[in-house]
C-alpha positions in Angstrom: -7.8 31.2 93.5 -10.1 31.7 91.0 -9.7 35.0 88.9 -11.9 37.8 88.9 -13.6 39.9 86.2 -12.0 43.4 86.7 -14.9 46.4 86.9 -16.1 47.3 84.9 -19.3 50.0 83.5 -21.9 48.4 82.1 -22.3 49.4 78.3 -25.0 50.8 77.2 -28.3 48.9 76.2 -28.4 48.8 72.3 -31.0 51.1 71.1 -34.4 49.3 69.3 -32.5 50.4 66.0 -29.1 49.2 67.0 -30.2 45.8 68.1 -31.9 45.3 64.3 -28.1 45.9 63.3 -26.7 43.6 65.5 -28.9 40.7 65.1 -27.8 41.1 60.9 -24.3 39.9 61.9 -25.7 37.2 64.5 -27.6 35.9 62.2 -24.7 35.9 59.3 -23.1 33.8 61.7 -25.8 31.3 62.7 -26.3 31.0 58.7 -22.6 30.1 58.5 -22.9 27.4 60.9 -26.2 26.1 59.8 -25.1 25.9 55.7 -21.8 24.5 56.3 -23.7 21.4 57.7 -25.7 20.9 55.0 -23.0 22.2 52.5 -20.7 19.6 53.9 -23.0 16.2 53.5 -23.0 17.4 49.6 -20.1 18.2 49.0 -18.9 14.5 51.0 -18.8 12.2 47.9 -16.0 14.4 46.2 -14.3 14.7 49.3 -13.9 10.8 49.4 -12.6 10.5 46.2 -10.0 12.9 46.4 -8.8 12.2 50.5 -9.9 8.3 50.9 -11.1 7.3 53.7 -14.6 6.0 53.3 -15.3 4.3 56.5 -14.1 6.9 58.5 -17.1 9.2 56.4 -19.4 9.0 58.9 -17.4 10.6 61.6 -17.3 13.6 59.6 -20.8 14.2 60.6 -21.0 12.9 63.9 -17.8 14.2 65.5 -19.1 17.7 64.0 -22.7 17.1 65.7 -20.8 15.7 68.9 -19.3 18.1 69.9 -21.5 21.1 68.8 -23.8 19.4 71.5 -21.0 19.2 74.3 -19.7 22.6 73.9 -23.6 24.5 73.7 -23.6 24.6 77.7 -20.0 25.6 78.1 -20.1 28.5 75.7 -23.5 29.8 77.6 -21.8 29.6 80.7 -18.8 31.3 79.9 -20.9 34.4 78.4 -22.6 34.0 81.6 -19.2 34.6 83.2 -16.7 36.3 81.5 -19.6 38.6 78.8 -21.5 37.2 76.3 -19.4 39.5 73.3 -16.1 38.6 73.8 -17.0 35.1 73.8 -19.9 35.1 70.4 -16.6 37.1 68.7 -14.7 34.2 70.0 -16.8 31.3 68.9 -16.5 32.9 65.5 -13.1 33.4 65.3 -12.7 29.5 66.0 -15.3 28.5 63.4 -13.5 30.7 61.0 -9.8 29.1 62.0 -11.3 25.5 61.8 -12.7 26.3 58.3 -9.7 27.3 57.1 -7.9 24.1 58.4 -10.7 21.8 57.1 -10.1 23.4 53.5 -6.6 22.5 53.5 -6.9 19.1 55.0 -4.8 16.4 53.0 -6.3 13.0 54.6 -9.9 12.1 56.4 -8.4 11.7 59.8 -7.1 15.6 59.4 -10.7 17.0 58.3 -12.4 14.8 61.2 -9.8 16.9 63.5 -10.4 19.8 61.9 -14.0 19.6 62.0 -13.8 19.3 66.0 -12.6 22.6 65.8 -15.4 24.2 63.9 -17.2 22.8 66.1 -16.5 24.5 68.9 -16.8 27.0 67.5 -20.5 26.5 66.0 -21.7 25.6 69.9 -20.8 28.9 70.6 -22.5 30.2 67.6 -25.9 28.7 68.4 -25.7 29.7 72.4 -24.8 33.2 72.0 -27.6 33.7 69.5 -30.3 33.1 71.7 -28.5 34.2 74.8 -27.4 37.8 73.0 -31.6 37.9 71.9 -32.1 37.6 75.7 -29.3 39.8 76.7 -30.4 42.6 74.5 -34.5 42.4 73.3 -37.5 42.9 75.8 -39.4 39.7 76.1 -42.1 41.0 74.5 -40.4 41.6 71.2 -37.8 38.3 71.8 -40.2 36.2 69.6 -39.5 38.5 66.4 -35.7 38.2 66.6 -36.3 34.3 67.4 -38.6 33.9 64.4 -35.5 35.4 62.8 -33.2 32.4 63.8 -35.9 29.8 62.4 -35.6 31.5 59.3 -32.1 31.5 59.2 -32.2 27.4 60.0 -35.0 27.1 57.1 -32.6 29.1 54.9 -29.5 26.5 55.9 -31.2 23.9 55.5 -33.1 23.8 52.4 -29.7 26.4 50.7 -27.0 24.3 51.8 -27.6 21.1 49.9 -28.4 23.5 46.9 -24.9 25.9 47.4 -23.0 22.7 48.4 -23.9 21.1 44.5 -23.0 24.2 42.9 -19.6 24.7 44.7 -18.1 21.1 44.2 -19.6 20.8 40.9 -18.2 24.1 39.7 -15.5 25.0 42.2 -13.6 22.8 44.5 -15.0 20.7 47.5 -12.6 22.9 49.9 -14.4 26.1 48.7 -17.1 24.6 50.9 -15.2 25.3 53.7 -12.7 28.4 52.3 -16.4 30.3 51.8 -17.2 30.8 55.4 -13.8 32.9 56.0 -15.1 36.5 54.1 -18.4 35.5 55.6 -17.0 34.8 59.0 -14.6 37.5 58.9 -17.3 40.1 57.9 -19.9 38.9 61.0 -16.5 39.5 63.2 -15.7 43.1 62.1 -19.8 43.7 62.2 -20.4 42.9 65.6 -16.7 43.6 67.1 -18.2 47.3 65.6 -22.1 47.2 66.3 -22.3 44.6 69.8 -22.8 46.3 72.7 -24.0 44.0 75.5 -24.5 44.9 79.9 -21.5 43.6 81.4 -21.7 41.8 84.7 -18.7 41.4 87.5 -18.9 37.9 88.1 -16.3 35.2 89.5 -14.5 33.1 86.8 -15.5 29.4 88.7 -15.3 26.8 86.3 -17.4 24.3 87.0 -15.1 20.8 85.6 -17.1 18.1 87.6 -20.2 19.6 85.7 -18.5 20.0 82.3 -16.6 16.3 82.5 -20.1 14.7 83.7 -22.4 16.3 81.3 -19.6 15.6 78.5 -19.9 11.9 79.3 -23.6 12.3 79.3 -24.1 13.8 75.7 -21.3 11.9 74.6 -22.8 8.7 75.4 -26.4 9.8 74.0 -25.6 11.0 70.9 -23.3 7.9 69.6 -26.0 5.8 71.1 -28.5 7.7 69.1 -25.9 8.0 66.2 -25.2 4.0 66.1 -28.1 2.2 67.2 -30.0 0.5 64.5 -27.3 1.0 62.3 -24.0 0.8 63.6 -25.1 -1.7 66.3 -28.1 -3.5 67.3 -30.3 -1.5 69.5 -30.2 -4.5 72.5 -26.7 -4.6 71.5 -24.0 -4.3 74.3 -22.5 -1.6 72.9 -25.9 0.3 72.6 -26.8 -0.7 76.3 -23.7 0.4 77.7 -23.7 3.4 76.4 -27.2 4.3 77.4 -25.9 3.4 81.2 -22.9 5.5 80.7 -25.7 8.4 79.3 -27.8 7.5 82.6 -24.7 7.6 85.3 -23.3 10.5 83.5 -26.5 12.7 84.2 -27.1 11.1 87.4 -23.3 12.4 88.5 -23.7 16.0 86.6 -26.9 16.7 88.7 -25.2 15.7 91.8 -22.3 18.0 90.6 -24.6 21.0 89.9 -25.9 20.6 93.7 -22.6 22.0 95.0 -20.9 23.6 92.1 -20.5 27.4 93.1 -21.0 28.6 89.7 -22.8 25.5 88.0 -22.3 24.9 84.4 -26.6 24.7 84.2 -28.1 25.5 87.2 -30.5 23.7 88.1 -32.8 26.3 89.1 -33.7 27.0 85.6 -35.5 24.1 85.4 -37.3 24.4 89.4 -37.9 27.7 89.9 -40.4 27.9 87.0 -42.4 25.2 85.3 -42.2 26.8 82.3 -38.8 26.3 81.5 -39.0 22.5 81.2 -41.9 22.5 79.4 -40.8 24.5 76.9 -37.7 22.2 76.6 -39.9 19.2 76.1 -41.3 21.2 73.3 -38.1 21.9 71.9 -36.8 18.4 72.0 -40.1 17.5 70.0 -39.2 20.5 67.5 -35.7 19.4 67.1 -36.8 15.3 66.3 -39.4 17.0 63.6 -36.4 19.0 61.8 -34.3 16.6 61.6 -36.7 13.6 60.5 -38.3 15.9 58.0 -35.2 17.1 56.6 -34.0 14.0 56.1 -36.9 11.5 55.1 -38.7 13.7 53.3 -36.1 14.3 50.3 -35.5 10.3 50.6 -39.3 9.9 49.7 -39.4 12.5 47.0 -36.1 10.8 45.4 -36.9 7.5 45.5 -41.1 7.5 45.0 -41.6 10.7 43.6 -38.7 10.6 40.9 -36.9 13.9 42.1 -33.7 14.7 41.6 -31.0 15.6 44.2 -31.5 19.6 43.2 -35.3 19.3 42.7 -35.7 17.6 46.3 -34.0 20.7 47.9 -36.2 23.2 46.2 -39.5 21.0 46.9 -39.1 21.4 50.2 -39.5 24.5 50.4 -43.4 24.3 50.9 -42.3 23.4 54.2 -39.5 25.9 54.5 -41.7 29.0 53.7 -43.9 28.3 56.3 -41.6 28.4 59.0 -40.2 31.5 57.6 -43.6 33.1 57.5 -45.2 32.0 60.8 -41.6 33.1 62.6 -41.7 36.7 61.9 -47.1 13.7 57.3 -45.6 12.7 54.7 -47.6 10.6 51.7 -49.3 7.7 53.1 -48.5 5.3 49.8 -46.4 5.2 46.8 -49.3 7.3 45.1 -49.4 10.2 46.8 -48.9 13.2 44.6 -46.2 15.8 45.2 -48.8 18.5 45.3 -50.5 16.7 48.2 -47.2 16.2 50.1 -46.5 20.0 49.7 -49.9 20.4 51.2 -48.7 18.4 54.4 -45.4 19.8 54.5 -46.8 23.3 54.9 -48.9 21.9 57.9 -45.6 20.6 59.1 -43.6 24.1 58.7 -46.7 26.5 59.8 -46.3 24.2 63.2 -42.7 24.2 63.5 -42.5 28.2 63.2 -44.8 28.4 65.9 -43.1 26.0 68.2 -39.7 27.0 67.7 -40.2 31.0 68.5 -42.2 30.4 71.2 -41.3 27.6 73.2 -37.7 30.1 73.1 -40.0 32.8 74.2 -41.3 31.0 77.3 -37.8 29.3 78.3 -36.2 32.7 78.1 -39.0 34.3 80.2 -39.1 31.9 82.8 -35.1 33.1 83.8 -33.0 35.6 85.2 -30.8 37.8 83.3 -27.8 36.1 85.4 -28.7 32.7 83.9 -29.6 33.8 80.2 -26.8 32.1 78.6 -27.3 28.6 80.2 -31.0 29.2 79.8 -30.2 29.9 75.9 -27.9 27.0 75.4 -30.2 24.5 77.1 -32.7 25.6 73.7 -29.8 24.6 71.4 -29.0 21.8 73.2 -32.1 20.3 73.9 -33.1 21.0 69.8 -29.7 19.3 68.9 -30.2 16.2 71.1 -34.1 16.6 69.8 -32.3 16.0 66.5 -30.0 13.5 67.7 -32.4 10.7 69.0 -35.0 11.4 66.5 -32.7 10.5 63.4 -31.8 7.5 65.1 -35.4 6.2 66.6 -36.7 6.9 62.7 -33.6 5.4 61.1 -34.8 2.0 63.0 -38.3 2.4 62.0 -37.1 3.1 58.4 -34.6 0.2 58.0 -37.1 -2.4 59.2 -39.4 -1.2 57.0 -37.0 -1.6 54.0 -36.3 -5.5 55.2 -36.6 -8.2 52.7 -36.5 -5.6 50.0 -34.3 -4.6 47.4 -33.6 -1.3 45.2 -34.4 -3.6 41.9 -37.9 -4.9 43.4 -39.5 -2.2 41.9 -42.7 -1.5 43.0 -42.0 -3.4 46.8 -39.2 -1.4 47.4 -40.9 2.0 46.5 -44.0 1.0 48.8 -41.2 -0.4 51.4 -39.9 3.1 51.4 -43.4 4.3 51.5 -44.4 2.6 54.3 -40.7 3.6 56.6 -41.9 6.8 56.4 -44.9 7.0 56.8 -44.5 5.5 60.1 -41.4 7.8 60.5 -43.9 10.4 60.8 -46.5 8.9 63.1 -44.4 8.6 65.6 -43.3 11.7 65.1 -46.9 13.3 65.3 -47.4 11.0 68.4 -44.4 12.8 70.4 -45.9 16.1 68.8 -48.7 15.3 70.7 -47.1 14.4 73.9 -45.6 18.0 73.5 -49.0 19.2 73.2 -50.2 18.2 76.3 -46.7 19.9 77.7 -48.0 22.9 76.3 -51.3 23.0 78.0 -49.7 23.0 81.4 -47.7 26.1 80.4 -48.0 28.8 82.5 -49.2 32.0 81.0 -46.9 34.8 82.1 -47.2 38.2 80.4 -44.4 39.5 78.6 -42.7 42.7 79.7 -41.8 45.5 77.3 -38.4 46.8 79.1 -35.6 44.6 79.1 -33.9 43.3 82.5 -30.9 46.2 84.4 -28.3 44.6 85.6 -29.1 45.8 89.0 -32.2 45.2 89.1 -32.0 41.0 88.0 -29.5 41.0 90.6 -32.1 42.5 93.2 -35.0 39.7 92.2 -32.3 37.1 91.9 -31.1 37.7 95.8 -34.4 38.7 97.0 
């Protein structure tokens, strides 16, 4: 028999004021989770030399990035279910415990375990941010607090590589984990103190042929994505069979949704409302831009423009600021001055602040209160597996590019790596494009200035 949520009275609605107060520690979390990411990838060389372990390094990363992407629609479901507080507190209570494991880890096979943990943990994270924004802000004023979670991945991502240098090279590699437990434990206190969310009655049904179908699915997608070109071939058997297993997997979670009682993501989400889709195509473009930008465009100012490690952190912020601004491409030859890829890299951020707040906006908008946290954690997931398949499709543009040359070749090698991204980012603008024609068949619906009852999202849900 599945158990039931006792009754309770719904809490109060946070005041306008109060809600500023509780975003602060949402986003103190979601700045935990984005940093350690970046912290970690710096801090990895010293972490190899101490523990061993070298060709297990790259499962540091992906395990982390697996799983963050498999547990995104469970956490949003279980908000849905059981209240979206008790499980945020919870998904930062776990990040905290698996930091505090990775820092003691004494061998590479314990920190990839360990990092499974934090991951769960940072799934949670991401889909109770957006689904808390939802839960709490009127949708005309949701696109101020979600400009406030762009900053806070701008911040991560052009801070971490920067923090993660100075902690290893003054501190200790396991300080890059140890840091997040004051943070953590201060973002717990905060909200356990400040959060007050609508509670729901709602049946606890968990839905396991949806969560072990859609487990398979991302699973299969992002090693695919994670391996291909690199790994193995992309016509490569392994490649192919994974893809099929990606295919059949989302072929049997649909199926699954169809008669789940409680589905993990209903499917109604993405049918009642042509909006929500959209705006998920748009975030999937978002989340291949971030990623691809974040991680070319530092190779190309290292290798062609003569930056250092530090220096290509702090360069990119001409791209960072934008984002930051707008929510509240790359040089074309080996001659292209840095002031003229700072000039493109703006165009790049002032269009990713824009996209990411809105599309959010729109997907949020297009959904009932009842389905606000798998409506949230669809937007993480769909930016994660964005991110996902765009590092892969651009690492096999990039590596062809670099064939038949070497590091030593000198000037071939610095217009090989040239050319690899510059094509990194055509195809990139080309999907931007394909998301621009998404937008235009974008429904405009006007934003209301009250925030959804209860009682009353029930009503229109039933009605």
């Amino acid at each position: 028999m599945p158990a039931t949520v006792p009754a309770t009275a719904a809490e109060p609605s946070a005041t306008p004021k109060n809600v500023r107060w509780v975003m602060l520690g949402v986003m103190l979390a979601m700045l935990l989770s984005m940093l350690d990411n970046m912290v970690v990838s710096t801090a990895m060389p010293t972490v190899v030399a101490e523990l061993g372990g070298l060709e297990h390094i790259s499962w540091v990363v992906t395990a982390y990035t697996l799983v963050t992407a498999v547990t995104t629609p469970i956490w949003g479901k279980l908000g849905d279910l059981v209240g979206r507080k008790s499980t945020y507190l919870t998904s930062i209570a776990v990040f905290i415990a698996g930091s505090a494991l990775c820092g003691a880890a004494e061998s590479m096979g314990q920190l990839i375990a360990f990092r499974v943990i934090q991951a769960v943990g940072a799934g949670g994270i991401g889909a109770g941010a957006f689904a808390l924004i939802g839960a709490l802000v009127p949708p005309r004023e949701r696109g101020k607090y979600q400009g406030m979670t762009a900053a806070v991945m701008a911040i991560g991502t052009v801070g971490g590589p920067l923090f993660g240098g100075f902690v290893t090279g003054h501190f200790d590699w396991r300080w890059a984990f140890y840091i997040n437990l004051p943070i953590g434990l201060l973002a717990l206190v905060w909200l356990g103190w400040k959060l007050h969310v609508p509670v729901q009655r709602r049946k606890v049904v968990f839905d396991w042929p949806g969560i072990a179908t859609l487990t398979v699915s991302i699973c299969a997608l992002v090693l695919a994505a994670s391996w291909a070109g690199t790994t193995y071939a992309w016509a490569s058997w392994q490649i192919l069979g994974l893809g099929a297993a990606a295919v059949l997997g989302l072929v049997l979670f649909v199926l699954a949704e169809k008669r789940a009682a409680e589905p993990l993501v209903p499917l109604t989400v993405f049918t009642n409302h042509r909006n929500f889709p959209l705006a998920m195509t748009i975030l999937l473009a978002v989340g291949v831009v971030t990623f691809g930008a974040g991680l070319y465009l530092p190779l190309f100012q290292q290798t062609v423009q003569g930056a250092s490690a530090t220096n290509s952190g702090l360069l990119m912020l001409p791209m960072m600021v934008p984002v930051l601004i707008v929510s509240t491409i790359a040089g074309k030859d080996a001659d292209t001055s840095r002031l003229v890829t700072s000039a493109y890299m703006v165009l790049v951020g002032i269009g990713l602040g824009f996209a990411m707040q809105m599309a959010g906006t729109i997907a949020q908008n297009s959904v009932s209160l009842r389905d606000m946290g798998a409506a949230s954690s669809s937007i993480s997931l769909f930016r994660t597996l964005g991110g996902s398949l765009g590092v892969a499709v651009f690492g096999s543009l990039f590596t062809r590019a670099l064939q038949g040359t070497a590091p030593t070749a000198g000037d071939a090698y610095l217009q090989a790596v040239s050319t690899g991204t510059s094509h990194v980012f055509l195809t990139a603008a080309i999907l931007c494009a394909l998301s621009v024609l998404a937008a235009l068949f974008v429904i405009e619906v006007p934003l209301k200035k009250t925030g959804p009852t209860p009682a009353a999202d029930r009503a229109a849900a039933t009605a």
